[in-house]
N, C-alpha and C positions, 0 to 999 in steps of 0.2 A: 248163291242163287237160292230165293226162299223155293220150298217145296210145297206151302202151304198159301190158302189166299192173303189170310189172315198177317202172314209173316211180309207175304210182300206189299201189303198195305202200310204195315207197320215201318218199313223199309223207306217206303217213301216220304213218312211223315217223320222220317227221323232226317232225314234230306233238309225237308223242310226248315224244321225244329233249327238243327244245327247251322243252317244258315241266318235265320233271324238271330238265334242268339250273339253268333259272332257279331252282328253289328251293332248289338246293343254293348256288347261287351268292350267293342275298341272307340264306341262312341264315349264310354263310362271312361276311358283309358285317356280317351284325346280330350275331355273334358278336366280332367282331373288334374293332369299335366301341364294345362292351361293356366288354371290356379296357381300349380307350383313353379311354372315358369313365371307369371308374376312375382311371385312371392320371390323367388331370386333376383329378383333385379330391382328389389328391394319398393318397388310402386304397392301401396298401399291400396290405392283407387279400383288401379285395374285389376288386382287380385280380389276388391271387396264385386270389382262388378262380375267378374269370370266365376266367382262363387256362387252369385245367386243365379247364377244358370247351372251350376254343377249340382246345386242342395234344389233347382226344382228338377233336374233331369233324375237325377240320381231317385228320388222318392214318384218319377216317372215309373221308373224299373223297379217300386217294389208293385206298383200298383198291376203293372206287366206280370209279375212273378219273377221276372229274372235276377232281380235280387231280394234276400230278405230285409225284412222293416233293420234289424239290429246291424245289419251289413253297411247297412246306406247312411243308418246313422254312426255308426262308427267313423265311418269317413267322410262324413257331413264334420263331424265334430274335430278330428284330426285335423283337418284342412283350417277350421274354425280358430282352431287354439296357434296355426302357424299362422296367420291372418292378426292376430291379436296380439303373437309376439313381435312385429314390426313398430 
């Protein structure tokens, strides 16, 4: 229990906080996997379309702060290079 107002503001907005984040974080997850379950079952198409929704979400979440610029394209570019070896 905060003992201060300050603390149990801070309390609250960490409530907040950590609920947004978790659904950008399993939206990035369910997006991502999306790609790579195309990518297994070897469809060129559908992983090239499931991408361009991962590569604008994903640089969604830098503009959010939830992820950084280098994070997003890292795995902008991983997903990329699995995409191109089909």
């Amino acid at each position: 229990m905060a003992n201060h107002k300050q603390t149990a503001k801070r309390a609250r907005q960490t409530v907040v906080k950590t609920e947004r984040n978790r659904f950008y974080k399993t939206r990035i997850k369910n997006i991502t996997k999306a790609v790579l379950v195309a990518i297994d079952a070897n469809d060129k198409e559908k992983a090239t379309e499931a991408f361009k929704t991962a590569n604008k979400y994903l640089h969604h979440c830098v503009s959010k702060n939830i992820l950084k610029l280098g994070t997003a394209s890292r795995k902008v570019s991983r997903l990329q290079q699995r995409i191109n070896s089909l």
